[in-house]
C-alpha positions in Angstrom: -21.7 27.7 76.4 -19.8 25.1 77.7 -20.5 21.2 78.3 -19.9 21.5 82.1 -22.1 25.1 82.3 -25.1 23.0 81.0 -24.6 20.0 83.4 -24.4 23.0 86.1 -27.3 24.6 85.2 -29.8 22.8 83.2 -32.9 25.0 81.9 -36.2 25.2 83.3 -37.8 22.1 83.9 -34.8 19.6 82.6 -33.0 17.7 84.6 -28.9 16.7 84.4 -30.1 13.3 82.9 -31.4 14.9 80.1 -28.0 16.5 79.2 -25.2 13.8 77.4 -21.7 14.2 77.9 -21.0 15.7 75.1 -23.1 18.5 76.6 -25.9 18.0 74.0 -29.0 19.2 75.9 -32.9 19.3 74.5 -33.6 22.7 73.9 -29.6 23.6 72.4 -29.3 26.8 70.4 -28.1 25.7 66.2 -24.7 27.4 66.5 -23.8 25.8 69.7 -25.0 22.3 68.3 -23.5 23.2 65.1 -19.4 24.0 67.5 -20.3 20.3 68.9 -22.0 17.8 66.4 -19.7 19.3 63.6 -16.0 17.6 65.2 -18.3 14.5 65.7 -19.7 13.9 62.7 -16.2 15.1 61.0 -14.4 12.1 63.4 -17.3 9.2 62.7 -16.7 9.8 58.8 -13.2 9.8 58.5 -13.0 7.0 60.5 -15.5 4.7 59.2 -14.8 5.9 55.6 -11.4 4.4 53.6 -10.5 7.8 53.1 -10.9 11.1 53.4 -9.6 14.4 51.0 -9.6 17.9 51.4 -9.1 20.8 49.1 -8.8 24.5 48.9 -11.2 27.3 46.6 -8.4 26.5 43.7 -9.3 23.1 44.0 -5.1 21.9 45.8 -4.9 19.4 48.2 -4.6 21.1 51.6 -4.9 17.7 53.6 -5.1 13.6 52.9 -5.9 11.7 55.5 -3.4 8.4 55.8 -5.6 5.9 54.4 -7.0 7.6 51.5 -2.8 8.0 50.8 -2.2 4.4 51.5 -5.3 3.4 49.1 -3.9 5.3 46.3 -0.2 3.9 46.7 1.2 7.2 48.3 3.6 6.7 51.3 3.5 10.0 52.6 0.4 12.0 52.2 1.8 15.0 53.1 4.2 15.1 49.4 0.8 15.8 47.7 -0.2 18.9 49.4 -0.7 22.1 47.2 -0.9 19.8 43.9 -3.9 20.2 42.0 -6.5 17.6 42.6 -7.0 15.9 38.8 -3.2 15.3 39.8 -3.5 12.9 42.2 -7.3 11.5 41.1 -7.7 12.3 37.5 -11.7 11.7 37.9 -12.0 13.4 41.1 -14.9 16.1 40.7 -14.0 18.0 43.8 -12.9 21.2 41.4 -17.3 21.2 40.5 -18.0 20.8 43.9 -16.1 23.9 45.0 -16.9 26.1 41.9 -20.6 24.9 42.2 -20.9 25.3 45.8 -23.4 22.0 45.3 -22.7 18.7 47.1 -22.3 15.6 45.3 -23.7 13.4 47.9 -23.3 9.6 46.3 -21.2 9.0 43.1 -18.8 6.3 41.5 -15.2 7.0 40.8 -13.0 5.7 38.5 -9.7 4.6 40.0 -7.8 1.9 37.7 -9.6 -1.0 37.6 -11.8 -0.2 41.1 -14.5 2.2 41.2 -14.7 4.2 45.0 -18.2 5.0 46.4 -17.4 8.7 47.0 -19.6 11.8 48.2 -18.3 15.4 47.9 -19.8 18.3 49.8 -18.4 21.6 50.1 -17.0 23.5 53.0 -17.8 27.5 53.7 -17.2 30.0 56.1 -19.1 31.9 58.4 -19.8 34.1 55.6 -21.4 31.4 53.2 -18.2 31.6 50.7 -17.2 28.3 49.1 -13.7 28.1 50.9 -13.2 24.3 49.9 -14.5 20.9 49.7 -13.9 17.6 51.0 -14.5 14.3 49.6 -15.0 10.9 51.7 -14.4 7.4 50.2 -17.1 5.0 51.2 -15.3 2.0 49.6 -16.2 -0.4 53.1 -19.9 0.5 51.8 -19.8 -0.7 48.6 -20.7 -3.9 49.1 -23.5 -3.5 50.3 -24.0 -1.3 46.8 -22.9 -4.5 44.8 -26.4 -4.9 43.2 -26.5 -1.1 42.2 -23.0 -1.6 41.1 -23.1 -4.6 38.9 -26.0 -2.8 37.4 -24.2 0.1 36.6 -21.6 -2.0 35.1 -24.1 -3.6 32.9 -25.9 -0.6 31.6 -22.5 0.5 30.9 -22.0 -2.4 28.8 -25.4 -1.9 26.8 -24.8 1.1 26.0 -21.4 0.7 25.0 -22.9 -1.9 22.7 -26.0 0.9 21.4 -23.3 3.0 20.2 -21.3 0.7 18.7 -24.5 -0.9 16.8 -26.1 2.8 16.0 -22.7 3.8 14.5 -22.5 0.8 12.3 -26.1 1.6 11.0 -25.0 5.1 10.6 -21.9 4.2 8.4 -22.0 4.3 4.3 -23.2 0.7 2.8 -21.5 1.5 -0.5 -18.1 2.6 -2.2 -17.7 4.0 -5.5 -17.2 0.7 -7.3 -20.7 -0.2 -6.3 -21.5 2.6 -9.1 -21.7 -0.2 -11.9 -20.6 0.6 -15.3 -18.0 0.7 -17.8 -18.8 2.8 -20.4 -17.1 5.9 -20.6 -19.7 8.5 -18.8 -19.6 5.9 -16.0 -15.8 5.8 -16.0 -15.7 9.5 -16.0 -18.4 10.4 -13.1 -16.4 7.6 -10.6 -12.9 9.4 -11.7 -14.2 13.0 -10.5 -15.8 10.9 -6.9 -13.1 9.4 -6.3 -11.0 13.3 -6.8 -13.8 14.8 -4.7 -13.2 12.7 -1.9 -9.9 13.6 -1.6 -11.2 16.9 -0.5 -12.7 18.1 2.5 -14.9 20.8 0.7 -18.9 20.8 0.1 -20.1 18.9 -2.9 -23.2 19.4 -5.1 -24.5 15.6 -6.6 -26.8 16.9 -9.5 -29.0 14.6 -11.7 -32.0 12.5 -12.6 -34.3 11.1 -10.0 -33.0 7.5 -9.7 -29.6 7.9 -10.7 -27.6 6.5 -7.6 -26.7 10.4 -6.4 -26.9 8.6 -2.5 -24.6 5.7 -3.4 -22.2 7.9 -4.8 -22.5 10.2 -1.9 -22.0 7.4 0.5 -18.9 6.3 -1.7 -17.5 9.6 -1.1 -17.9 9.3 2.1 -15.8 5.8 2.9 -13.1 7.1 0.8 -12.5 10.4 2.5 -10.3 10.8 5.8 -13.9 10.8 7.5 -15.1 7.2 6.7 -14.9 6.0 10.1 -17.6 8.9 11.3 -21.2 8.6 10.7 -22.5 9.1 7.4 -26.7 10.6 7.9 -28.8 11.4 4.9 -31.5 13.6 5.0 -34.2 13.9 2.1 -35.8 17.1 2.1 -38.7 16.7 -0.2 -39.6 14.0 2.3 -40.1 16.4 5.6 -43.1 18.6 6.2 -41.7 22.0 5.8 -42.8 22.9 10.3 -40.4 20.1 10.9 -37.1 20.7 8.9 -35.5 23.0 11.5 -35.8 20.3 14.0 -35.2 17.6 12.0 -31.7 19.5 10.7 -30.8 21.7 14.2 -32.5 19.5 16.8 -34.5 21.5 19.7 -34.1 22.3 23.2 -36.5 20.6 25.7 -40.3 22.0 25.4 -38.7 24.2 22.3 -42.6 24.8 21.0 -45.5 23.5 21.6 -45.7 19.8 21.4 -42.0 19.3 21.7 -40.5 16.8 23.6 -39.1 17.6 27.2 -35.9 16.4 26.5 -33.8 17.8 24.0 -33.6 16.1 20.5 -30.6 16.2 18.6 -30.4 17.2 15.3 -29.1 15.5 11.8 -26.2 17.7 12.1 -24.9 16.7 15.4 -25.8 12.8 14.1 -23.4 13.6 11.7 -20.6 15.4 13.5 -17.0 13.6 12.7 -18.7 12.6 9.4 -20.6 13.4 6.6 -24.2 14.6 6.6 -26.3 13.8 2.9 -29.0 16.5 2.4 -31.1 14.9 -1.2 -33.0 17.0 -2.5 -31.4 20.4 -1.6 -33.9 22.0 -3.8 -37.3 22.0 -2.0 -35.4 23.2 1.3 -37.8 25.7 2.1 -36.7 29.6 2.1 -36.2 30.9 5.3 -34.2 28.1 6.5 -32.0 28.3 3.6 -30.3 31.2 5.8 -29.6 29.7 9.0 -28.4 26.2 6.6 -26.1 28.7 5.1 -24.5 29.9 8.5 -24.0 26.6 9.8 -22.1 25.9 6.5 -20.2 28.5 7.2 -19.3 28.7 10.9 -19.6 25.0 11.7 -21.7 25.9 14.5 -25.4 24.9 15.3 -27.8 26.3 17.5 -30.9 24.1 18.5 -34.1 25.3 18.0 -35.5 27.3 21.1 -31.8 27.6 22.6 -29.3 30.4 23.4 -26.7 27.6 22.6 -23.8 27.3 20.2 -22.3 24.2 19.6 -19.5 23.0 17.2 -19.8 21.0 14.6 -17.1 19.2 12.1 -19.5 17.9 9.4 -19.2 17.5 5.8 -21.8 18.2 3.9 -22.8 16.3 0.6 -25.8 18.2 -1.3 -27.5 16.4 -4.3 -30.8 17.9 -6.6 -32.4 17.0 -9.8 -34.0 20.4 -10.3 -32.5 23.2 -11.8 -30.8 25.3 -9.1 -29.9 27.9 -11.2 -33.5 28.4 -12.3 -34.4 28.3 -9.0 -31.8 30.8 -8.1 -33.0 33.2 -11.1 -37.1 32.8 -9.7 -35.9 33.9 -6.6 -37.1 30.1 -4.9 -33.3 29.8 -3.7 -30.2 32.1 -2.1 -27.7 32.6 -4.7 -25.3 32.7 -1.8 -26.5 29.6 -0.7 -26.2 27.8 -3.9 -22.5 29.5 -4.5 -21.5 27.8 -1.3 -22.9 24.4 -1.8 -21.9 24.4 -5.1 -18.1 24.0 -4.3 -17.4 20.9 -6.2 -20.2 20.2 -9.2 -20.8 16.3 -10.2 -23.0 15.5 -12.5 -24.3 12.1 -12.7 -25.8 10.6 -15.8 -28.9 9.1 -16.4 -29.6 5.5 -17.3 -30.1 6.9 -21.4 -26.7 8.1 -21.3 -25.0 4.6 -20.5 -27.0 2.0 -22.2 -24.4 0.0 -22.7 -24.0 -0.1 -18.8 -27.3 -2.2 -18.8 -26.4 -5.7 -19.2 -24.0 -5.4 -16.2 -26.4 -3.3 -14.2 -29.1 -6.2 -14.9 -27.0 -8.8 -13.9 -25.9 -7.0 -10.4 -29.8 -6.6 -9.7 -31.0 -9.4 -10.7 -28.0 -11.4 -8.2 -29.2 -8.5 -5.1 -33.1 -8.6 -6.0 -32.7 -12.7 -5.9 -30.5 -12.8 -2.7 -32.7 -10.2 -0.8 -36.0 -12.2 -1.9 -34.6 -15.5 -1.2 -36.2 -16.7 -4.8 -33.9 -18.3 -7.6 -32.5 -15.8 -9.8 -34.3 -14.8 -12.8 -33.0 -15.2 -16.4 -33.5 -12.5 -19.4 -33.5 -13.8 -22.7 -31.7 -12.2 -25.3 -35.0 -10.0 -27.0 -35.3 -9.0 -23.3 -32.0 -7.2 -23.3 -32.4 -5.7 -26.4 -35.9 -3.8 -25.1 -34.3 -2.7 -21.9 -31.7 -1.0 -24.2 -34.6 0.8 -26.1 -36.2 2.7 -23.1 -35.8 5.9 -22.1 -36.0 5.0 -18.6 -37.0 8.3 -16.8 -36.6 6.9 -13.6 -33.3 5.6 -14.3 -31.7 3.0 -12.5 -34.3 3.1 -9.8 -37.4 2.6 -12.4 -35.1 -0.4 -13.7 -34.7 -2.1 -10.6 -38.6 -1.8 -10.0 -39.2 -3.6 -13.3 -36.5 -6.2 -12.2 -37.9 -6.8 -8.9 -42.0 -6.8 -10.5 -40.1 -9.4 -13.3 -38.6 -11.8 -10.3 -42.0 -12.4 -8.6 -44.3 -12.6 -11.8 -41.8 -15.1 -13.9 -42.0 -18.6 -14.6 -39.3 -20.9 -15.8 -37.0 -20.5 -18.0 -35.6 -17.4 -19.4 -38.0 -14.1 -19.3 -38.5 -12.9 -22.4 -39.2 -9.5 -24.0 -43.0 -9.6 -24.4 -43.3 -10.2 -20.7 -41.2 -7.4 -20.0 -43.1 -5.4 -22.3 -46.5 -6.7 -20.5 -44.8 -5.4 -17.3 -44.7 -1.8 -19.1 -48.1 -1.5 -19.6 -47.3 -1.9 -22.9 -50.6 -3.4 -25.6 -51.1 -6.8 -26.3 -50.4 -5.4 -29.9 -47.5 -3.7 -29.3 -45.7 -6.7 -27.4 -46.4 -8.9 -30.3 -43.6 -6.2 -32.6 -39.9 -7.0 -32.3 -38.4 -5.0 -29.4 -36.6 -2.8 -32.3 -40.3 -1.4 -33.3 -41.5 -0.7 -29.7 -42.6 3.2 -29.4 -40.9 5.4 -26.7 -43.9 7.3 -25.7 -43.4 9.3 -22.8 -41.4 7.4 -20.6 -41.4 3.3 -19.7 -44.8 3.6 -18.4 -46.9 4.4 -20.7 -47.9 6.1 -24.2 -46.9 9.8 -25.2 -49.0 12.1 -27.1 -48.1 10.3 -30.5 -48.6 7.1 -29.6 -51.4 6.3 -32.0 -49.3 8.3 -35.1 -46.6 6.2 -34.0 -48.8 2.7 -34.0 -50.4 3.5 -37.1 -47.2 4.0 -38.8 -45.6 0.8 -37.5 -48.4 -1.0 -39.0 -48.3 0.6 -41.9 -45.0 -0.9 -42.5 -43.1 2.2 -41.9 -39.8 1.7 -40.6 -39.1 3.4 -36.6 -35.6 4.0 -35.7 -34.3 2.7 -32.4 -34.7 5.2 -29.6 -31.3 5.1 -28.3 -30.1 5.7 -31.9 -32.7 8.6 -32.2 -31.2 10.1 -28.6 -27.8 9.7 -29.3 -28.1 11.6 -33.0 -30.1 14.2 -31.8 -27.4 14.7 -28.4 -24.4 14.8 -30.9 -26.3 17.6 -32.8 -27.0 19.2 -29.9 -23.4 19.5 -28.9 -21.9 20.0 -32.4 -24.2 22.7 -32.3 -23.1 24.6 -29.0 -19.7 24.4 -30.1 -20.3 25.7 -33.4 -22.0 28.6 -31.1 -19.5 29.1 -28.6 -16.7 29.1 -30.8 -15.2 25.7 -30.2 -15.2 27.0 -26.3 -15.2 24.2 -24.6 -15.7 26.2 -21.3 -18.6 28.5 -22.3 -20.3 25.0 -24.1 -20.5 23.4 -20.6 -21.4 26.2 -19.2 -24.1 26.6 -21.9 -25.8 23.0 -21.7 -25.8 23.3 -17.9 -23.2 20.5 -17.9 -19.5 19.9 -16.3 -16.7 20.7 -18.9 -15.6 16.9 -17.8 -19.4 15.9 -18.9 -18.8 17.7 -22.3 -15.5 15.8 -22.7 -16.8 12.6 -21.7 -19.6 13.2 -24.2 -17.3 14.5 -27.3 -15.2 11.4 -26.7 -18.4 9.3 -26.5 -19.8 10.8 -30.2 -16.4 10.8 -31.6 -16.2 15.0 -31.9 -12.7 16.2 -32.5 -11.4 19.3 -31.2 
């Protein structure tokens, strides 16, 4: 129907008037105001817009319209027909449009230091078949967008800044020297770090509660080829057994019931481009020992309640103080889970191993505990030192640090001494009045053991009680004169016998003086 028809013969009850000349009456059918308003609306946005780009189903430029050419620097806008579009406007996102088939009505893009107000919609046939798209910049728009725009710059710039900060919490506080000590287990354990680091393969920390198994995880970590990536610890024992998969994987939005409606990503992803501590491996509960195995393997995690894969890079650093092997044997663990975490062993000694380590470890704490607390430093006299190198100290360097911190806010002037440390212990007024040589061991630093009375009555009884560090170390040089003498002289199948490294019996023979 054409413009002068309808002026000829306007319907029923309509007069010329209402009819424009463009021939747009009341009443007009959708395709025949679609063959009119389209050329219109096509005209009024190229030529109020600073440019204008078409492109074809494989995404090439089939036309540029002469300003959008003269924006971006190009003289003739016919030399960029048939190139591909990422060509010409590396953040166009005209290819989505077209494969999407969904508009992109208001966006910002990127072009060197100016960003174009663009919109995107896609072009189809008569059929409904995505043929193309075309994308208008709005540019003379944009200032009236300046608020929106300046805001998007400065949310930009926040998080730019979140990142930055949440990366720098995420990275490793300490290196291996922060592993104080010079004797020669001490010596020996930061040897083998420092050798594991080198290494991009899955290491198993294993020792004593309180050891500094996460220090030396973290010093792995920022002398490996990933210390610039996240390092994220993980304690098992301390996540409720419904929540590990989602604490580890992450979940997809509205994964279960309760679940947040966004997704939440997992430790693992934290961790991707770094390293990723799980402490204590050992009370990871069964069934998700499988799917922690597979993601070991494939470097690929799926988020709870999703159909999703998605790569990972991580490194994973595994410590325990159980007995995985018993574990293994009682069925409370995968062998083939152990087998793979178990790729390079370190075992790190406890505090009764490295007594002589004490005085230096003392003197680090006491300088942090005093800096963190903002107090003056506290002083240990002399008896004081020689009690902390009688106990046992079953919560090793931890349960040392405890004492040091309880001794900093309790002390008075002057040196501390070792009747108050021993008052600190729980220890009897009696007992605290004996030299520090005389002091029982009980059960541990807390308390009395099962002989404590024997043991009292035989102090005062003037029976003479051999130091407990003397009493460990004689009974640990039997131990391993006595596993050689069963293996052979093996030093192998003696490691392997006392559950230790064969660079933990060495350390140890050279310790106690053993010859080969």
């Amino acid at each position: 129907m054409s413009a002068d028809f309808s002026r000829a013969n306007p319907p029923l009850g309509l007069s010329a008037a209402d009819l424009d000349e463009n021939g747009l009456k009341i009443g007009i059918s959708p395709e025949h105001f679609r063959r009119v308003a389209m050329p219109l609306l096509f005209d009024h946005l190229d030529a109020q817009c600073e440019g204008t780009v078409a492109v074809n189903r494989q995404a090439r430029i089939v036309w540029m319209s002469a300003k959008y050419a003269h924006k971006l620097g190009i003289d003739d806008p016919d030399a960029v027909l048939g190139r591909d579009i990422e060509e010409v406007l590396p953040a166009s996102r005209l290819r989505e449009v077209v494969e999407s088939g969904q508009p992109s009505l208001l966006d910002l893009m990127p072009f060197g230091d100016e960003h174009f107000v663009v919109t995107r919609i896609p072009l189809r046939d008569d059929g409904g078949l995505v043929v193309g798209a075309l994308g208008y910049v709005l540019f003379d728009r944009a200032r009236h967008l300046k608020p929106l725009v300046e805001k998007y710059g400065r949310l930009q710039a926040r998080l730019a800044e979140a990142e930055r900060a949440l990366l720098q919490v995420r990275r490793a506080r300490y290196t291996i020297a922060n592993f104080i000590g010079t004797s020669a287990v001490a010596g020996e354990i930061k040897r083998q770090a420092r050798r594991a680091a080198k290494f991009d393969a899955t290491v198993l920390l294993r020792g004593e509660t309180g050891t500094g198994k996460e220090l030396l995880a973290q010093g792995l970590h920022n002398l490996s080829a990933r210390a610039a990536g996240p390092f994220v610890a993980v304690n098992m024992a301390a996540i409720p057994d419904n929540l590990v998969e989602a604490e580890l994987f992450g979940t997809a939005p509205g994964a279960y019931t309760g679940a947040d409606r966004k997704a939440r990503v997992g430790k693992f992803e934290l961790a991707n481009g770094g390293t990723l501590f799980l402490d204590e491996i050992g009370d990871l509960p069964l069934p998700l020992q499988v799917k922690l195995l597979r993601v070991l393997q494939e470097q690929q995690v799926e988020p709870l309640g999703s159909n999703q894969v998605r790569a990972l890079d991580v490194r994973v650093i595994a410590a325990t103080h159980v007995d995985l092997e018993a574990r293994v044997a009682a069925g409370a663990f995968r062998a083939d889970l152990f087998y793979r975490l178990n790729v390079l062993s370190l075992r790190v000694p406890s505090l009764r191993e490295r007594h002589e380590d004490i005085p230096a470890l003392v003197d680090y704490l006491l300088d942090d505990i005093a800096a963190r607390s903002g107090l003056r430093r506290l002083e240990l006299g002399d008896d004081a030192f020689a009690l902390l190198a009688t106990l046992p100290w079953p919560g090793n360097v931890r349960q040392l640090r405890n004492l040091l911190e309880r001794a900093q806010l309790s002390a008075d002037d002057g040196p501390l001494g070792a009747a108050a440390l021993a008052g600190l212990l729980g220890e009897t007024a009696a007992s605290m009045q004996r030299p520090a040589h005389q002091l029982h061991s009980g059960a541990g630093a807390e308390g009395h053991g099962a002989g404590g009375e024997e043991a009292d009555a035989a102090a005062e009884a003037g029976g003479a009680v051999e130091p407990l560090a003397d009493s460990l170390a004689r009974a640990e040089r039997s131990a391993l004169l006595a596993a050689l003498h069963a293996c052979a002289g093996n030093r192998r199948l003696t490691a392997s016998r006392l559950g230790i490294s064969r660079a933990g019996l060495y350390a140890k023979l050279q310790q106690y003086g053993i010859a080969r």
